[in-house]
C-alpha positions as CSV (number, residue, x, y, z in Angstrom):
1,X,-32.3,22.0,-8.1
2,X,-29.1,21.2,-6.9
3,X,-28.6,18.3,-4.3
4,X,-26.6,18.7,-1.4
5,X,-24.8,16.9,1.2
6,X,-23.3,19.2,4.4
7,X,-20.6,17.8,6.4
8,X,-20.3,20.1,9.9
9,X,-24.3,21.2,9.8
10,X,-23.7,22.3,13.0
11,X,-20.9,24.2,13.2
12,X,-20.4,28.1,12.1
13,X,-19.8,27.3,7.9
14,X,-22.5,24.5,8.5
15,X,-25.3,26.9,10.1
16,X,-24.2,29.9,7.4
17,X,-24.9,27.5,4.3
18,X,-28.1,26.8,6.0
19,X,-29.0,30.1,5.7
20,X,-27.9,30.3,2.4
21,X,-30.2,27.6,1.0
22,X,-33.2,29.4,2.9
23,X,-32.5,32.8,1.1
24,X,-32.6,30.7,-2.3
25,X,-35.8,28.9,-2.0
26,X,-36.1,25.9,-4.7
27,X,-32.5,26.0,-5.6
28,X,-31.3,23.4,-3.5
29,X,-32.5,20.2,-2.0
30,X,-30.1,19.1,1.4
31,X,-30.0,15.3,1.7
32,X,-27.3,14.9,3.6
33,X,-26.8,16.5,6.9
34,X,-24.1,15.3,9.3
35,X,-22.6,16.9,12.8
36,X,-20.4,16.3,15.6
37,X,-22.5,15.9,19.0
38,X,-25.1,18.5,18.6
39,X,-27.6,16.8,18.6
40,X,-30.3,19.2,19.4
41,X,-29.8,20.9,16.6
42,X,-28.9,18.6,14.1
43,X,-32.7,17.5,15.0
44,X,-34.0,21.3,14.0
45,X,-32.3,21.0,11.0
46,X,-33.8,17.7,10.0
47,X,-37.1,18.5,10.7
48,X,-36.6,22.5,8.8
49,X,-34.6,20.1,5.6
50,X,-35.9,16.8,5.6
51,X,-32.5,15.2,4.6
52,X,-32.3,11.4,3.2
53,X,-29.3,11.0,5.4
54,X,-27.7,12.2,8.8
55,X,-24.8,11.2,11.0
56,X,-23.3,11.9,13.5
57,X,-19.8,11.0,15.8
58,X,-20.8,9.0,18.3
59,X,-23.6,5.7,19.5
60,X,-24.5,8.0,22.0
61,X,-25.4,11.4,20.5
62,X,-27.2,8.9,17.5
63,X,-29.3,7.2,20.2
64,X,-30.2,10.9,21.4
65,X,-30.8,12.1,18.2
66,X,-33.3,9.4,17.0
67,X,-34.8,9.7,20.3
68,X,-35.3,13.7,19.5
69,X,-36.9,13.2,16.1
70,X,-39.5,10.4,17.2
71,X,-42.1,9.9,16.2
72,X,-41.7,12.1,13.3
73,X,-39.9,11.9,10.1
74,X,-36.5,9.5,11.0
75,X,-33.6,9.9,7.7
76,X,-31.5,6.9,7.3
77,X,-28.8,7.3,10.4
78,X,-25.1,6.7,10.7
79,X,-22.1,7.4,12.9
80,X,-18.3,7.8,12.9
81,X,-16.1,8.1,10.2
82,X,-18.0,5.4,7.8
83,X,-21.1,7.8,8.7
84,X,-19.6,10.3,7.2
85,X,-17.7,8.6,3.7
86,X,-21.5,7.2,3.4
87,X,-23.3,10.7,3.4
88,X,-20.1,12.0,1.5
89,X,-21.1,9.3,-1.5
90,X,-24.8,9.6,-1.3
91,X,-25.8,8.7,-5.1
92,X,-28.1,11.7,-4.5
93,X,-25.6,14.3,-4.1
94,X,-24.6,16.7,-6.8
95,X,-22.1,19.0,-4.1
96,X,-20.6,18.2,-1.0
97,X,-19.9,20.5,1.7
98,X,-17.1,19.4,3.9
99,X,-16.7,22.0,7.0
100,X,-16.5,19.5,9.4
101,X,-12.9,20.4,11.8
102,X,-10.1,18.7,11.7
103,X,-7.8,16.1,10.0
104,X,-11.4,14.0,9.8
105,X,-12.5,15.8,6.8
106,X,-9.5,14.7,4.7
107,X,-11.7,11.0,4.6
108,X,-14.6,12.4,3.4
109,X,-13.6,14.7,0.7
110,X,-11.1,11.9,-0.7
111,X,-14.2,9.5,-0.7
112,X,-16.7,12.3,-2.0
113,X,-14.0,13.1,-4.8
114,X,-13.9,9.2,-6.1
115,X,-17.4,9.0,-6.0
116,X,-17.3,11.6,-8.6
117,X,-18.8,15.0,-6.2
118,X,-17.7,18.7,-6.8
119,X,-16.7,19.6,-3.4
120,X,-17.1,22.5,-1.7
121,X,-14.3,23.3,0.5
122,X,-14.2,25.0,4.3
123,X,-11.8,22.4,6.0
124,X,-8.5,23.8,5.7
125,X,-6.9,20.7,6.9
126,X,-7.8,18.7,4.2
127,X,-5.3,20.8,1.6
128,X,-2.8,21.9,3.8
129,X,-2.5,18.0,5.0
130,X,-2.9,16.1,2.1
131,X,-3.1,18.4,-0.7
132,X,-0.9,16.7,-3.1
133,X,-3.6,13.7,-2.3
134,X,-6.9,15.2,-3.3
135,X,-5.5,18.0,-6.1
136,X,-4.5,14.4,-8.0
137,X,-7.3,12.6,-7.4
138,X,-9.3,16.1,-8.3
139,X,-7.6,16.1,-11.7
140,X,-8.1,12.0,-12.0
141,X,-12.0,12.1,-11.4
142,X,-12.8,15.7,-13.0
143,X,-14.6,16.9,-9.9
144,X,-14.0,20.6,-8.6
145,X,-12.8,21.9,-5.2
146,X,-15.1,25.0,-4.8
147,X,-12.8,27.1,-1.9
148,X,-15.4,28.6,0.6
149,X,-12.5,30.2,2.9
150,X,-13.1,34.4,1.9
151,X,-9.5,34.4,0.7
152,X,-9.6,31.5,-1.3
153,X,-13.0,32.1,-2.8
154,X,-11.9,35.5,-3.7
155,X,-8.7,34.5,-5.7
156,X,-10.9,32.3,-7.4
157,X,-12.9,35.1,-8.5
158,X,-10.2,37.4,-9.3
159,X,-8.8,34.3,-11.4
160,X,-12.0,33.7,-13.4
161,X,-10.9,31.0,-15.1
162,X,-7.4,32.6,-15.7
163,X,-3.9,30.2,-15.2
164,X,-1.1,30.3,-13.1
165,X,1.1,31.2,-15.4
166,X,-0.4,34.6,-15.7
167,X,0.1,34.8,-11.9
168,X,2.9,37.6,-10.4
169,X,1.3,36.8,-7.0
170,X,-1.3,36.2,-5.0
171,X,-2.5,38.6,-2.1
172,X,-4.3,37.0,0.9
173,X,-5.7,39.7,3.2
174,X,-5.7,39.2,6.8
175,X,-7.6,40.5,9.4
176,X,-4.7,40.9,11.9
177,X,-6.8,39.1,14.6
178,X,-7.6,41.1,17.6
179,X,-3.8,41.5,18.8
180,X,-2.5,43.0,15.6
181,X,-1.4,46.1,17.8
182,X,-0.5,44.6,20.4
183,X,3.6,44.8,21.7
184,X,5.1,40.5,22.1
185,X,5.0,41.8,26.2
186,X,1.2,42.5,25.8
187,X,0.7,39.1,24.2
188,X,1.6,37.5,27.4
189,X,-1.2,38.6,28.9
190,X,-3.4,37.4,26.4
191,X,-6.7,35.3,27.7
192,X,-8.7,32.7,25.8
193,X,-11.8,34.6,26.2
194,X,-10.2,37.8,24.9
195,X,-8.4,35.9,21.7
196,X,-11.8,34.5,21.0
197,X,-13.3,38.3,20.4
198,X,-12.1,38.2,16.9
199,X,-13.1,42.1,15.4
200,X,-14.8,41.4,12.2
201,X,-15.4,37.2,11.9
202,X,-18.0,35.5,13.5
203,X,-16.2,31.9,13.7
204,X,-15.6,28.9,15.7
205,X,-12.9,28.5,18.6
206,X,-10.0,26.5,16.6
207,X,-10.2,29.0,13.7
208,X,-10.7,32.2,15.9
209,X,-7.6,31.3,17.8
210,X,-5.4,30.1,14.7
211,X,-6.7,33.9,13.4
212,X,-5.4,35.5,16.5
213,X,-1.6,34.0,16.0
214,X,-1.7,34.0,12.4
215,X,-1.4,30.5,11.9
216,X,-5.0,30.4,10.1
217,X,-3.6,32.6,7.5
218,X,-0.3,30.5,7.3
219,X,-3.0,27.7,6.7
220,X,-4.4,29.5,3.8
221,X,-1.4,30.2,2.4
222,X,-0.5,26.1,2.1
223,X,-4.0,26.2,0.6
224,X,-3.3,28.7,-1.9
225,X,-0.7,26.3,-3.6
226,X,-2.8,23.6,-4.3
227,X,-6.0,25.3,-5.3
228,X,-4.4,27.7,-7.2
229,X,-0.9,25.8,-8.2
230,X,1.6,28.6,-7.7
231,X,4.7,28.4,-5.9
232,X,4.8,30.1,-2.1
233,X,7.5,32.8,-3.4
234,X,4.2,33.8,-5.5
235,X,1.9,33.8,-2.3
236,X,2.2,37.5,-0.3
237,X,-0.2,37.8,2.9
238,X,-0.8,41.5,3.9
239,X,-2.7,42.4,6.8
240,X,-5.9,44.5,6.2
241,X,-7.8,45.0,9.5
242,X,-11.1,46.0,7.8
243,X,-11.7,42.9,5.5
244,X,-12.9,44.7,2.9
245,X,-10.8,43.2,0.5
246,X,-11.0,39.7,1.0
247,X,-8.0,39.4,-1.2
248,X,-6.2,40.1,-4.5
249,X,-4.5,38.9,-7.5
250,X,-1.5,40.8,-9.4
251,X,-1.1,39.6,-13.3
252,X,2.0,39.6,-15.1
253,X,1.1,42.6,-16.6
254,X,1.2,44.2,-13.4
255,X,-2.7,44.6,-13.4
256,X,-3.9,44.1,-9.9
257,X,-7.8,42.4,-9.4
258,X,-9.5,42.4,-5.7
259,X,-12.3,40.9,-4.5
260,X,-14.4,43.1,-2.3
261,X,-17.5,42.6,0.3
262,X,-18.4,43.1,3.2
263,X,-17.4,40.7,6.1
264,X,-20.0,37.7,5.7
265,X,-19.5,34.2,5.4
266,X,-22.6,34.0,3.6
267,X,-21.3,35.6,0.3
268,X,-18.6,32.7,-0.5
269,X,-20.1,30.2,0.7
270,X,-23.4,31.0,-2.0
271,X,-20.7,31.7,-4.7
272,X,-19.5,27.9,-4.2
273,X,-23.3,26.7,-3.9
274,X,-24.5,28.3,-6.9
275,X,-21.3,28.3,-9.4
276,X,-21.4,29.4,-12.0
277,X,-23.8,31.5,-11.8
278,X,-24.3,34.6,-9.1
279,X,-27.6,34.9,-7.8
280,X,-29.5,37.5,-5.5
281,X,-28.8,36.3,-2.1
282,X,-29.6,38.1,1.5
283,X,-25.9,39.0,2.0
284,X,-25.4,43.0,2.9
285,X,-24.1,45.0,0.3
286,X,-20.9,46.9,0.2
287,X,-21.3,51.0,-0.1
288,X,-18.3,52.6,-1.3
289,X,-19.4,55.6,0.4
290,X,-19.8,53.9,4.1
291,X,-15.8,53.1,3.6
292,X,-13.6,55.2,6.0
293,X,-10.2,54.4,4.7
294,X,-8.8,50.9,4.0
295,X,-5.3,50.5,5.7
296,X,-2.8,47.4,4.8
297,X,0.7,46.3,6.6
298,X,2.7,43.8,6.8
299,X,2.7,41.1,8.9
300,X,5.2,41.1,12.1
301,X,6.2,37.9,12.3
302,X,8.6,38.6,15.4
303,X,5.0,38.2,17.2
304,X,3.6,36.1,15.1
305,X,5.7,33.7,14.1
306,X,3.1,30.7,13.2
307,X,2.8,32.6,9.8
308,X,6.7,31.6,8.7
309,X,6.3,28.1,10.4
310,X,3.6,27.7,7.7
311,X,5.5,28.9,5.7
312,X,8.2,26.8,6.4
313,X,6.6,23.8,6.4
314,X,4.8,24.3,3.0
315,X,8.1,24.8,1.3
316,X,9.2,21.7,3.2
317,X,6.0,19.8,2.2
318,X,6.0,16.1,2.9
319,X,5.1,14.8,6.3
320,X,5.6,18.7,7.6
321,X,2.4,20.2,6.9
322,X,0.9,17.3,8.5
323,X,3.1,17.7,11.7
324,X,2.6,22.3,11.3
325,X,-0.9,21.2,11.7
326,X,-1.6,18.2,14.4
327,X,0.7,20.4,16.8
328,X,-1.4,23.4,16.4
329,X,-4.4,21.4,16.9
330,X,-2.9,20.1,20.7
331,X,-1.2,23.7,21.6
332,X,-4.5,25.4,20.3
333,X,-6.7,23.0,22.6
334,X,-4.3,23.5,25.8
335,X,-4.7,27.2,25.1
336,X,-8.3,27.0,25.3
337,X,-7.9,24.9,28.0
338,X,-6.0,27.4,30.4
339,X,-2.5,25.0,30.2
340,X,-0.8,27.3,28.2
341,X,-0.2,30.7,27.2
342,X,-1.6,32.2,23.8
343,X,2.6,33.0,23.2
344,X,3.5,29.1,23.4
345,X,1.1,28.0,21.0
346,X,3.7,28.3,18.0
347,X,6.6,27.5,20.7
348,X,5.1,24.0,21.0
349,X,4.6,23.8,17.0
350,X,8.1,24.8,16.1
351,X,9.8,22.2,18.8
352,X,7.5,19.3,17.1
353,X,8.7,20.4,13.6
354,X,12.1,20.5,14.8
355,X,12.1,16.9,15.8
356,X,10.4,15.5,12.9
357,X,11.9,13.4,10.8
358,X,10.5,14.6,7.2
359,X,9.4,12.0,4.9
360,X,8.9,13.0,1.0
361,X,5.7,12.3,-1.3
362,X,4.0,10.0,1.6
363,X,0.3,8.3,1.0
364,X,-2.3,9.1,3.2
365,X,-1.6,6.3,5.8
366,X,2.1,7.6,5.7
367,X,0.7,11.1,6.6
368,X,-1.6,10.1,9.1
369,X,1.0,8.4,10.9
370,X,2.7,11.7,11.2
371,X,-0.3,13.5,12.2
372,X,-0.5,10.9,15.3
373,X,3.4,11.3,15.7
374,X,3.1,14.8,16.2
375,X,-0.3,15.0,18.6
376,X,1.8,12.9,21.1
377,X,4.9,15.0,21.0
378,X,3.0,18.2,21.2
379,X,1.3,16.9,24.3
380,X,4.6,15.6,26.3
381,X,6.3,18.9,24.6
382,X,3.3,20.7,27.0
383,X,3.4,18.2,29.9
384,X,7.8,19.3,30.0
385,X,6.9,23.0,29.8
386,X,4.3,22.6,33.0
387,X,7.2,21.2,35.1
């Protein structure tokens, strides 16, 4: 039975491996569960799993919590960041799952990684931010980084244990978002409510938006060179509104591989829990014959341009994925928010990058730093455009 520890139980990746351990009774035991502020049901999910650990952000949501779960069964409770770095290092833990959102999960997956944990990865920050970081300290302690993201997961499969250096390129498939059709004067018209209707992914805000400008799959691709150590003229994203194929590998020998399933969370983020091995889970199957035609483009990046800002900051590297990211985070939020308009969401990113000041090779303090540097620009940057 393997042991588990899930950072983000609440959240959409959180709830989804949830379900996974209840189609696989007696496969796993969760002893770690930790959330944000849900409270509620962070509660269900102790009573359902009986965890030897929880946390959660804040005094206040641990107070409600406790107060929820009296006076039954009470795990061992923690808060903040430590709260998390404890349940992330829980002697007990074979696996942990880090889909909490954010830069936060960087702290956790570096401390679940010394401890000697495989990790099973659905924060995206984590790579794209300090990737350099946690690929070394990977290789140092001998732990994996399972990728739970479709894309990722399904290079990994296509790879099956296969080099880089057998690697012509790697295909990421991307959905196109809801606005993949749409002309740069519709996309001023854009709402929050109708960039959150995303056509095939059932997701959380911050992703569903970043899938809707294209900046989630600029993400991935920053991903892409760590997990899978190729260099970003070797990373290709096409956009495949179905997401059938989940995405695809070409060899050397011109021999192209895909990974294909139907659009489900659930499938990846089993493949990670149960590695190596593939079991019978309750995700739908794929019938060939249900298929009515598979279409791929390529992506405009006149109205989309967060995908080459990605791009550019990855080839960059440094302190510049870093900034990419903390200034999507704040233009993302104002969206959301009604400040801004969906089309200045990569306006604001590309007038951060602009102004920083790119630093090489930087530790984890160094790249912090320029995470905070670049939330407080991206917030003036909005406060200039409101004037």
């Amino acid at each position: 039975m393997k042991r588990i520890v899930i950072l983000g139980s609440t959240g959409s990746i959180g709830r989804q491996t949830l379900d996974v351990v209840r189609s696989l009774p007696g496969k796993f035991k969760i002893v770690g569960l930790a959330a944000g502020s849900n409270w509620r049901l962070l509660a269900g999910q102790i009573k359902e799993f009986g965890p030897l650990a929880a946390a959660m952000s804040g005094e206040e949501e641990l107070a409600s919590l406790k107060t929820e779960l009296a006076p039954g069964y009470i795990p061992d409770l923690y808060r903040g960041r430590e709260g998390l770095e404890t349940l992330a290092t829980m002697p007990e833990a074979d696996l942990v799952v880090v889909s909490v959102t954010g830069a936060a999960g960087i702290f956790p997956t570096i401390a679940a990684i010394c401890a000697g944990k495989d990790i099973a990865l659905a924060n995206k920050e984590t790579l794209v931010v300090a990737g350099h970081l946690v690929m070394d300290l990977s290789a140092r302690y001998k732990t994996g980084i399972l990728p739970v993201d479709s894309e990722h997961s399904a290079v990994w499969q296509c790879l099956h244990g296969l080099g880089s250096d057998q690697v012509e390129k790697i295909i990421l498939t991307a959905s196109g978002g809801p606005f993949h059709q749409l002309s740069l004067k519709e996309l001023e018209g854009v709402t929050a409510d109708m960039a959150l209707r995303h056509p095939n992914w059932n997701m959380g805000n911050k992703v569903t938006i970043d899938s809707a400008t294209l900046m989630n799959k600029g993400l991935e691709v920053i991903e892409a060179k760590w997990l899978f150590g190729v260099n970003y003229s070797k990373i290709e994203v096409v956009v495949h509104p179905q997401s059938i194929i989940h995405s695809a590998v070409e060899f050397l020998d011109g021999s192209v591989i895909a990974q294909m399933g139907l659009p489900d969370m659930r499938l990846p983020i089993q493949y990670a829990l149960t590695y190596p091995d593939r079991l019978s889970g309750a995700v739908p199957r794929l019938k060939f014959t249900d298929l009515q035609g598979l279409t791929f483009e390529p992506p405009d990046l006149e109205r989309f341009p967060s995908l080459s800002l990605a791009y550019e900051a990855g080839r960059a590297g440094g302190t510049m994925p870093a900034v990419l990211n903390a200034a999507n985070e704040v233009a993302v939020a104002s969206f959301l928010g009604g400040t801004i308009s969906f089309k200045n969401i990569p306006y604001i990113v590309e007038c951060v990058m602009e102004k920083h000041e790119l630093l090489s090779n930087p530790g984890l303090e160094e790249i912090m730093a320029a995470d905070y540097w670049a939330r407080d620009l991206a917030k003036k940057q909005i406060e200039k455009s409101l004037i």
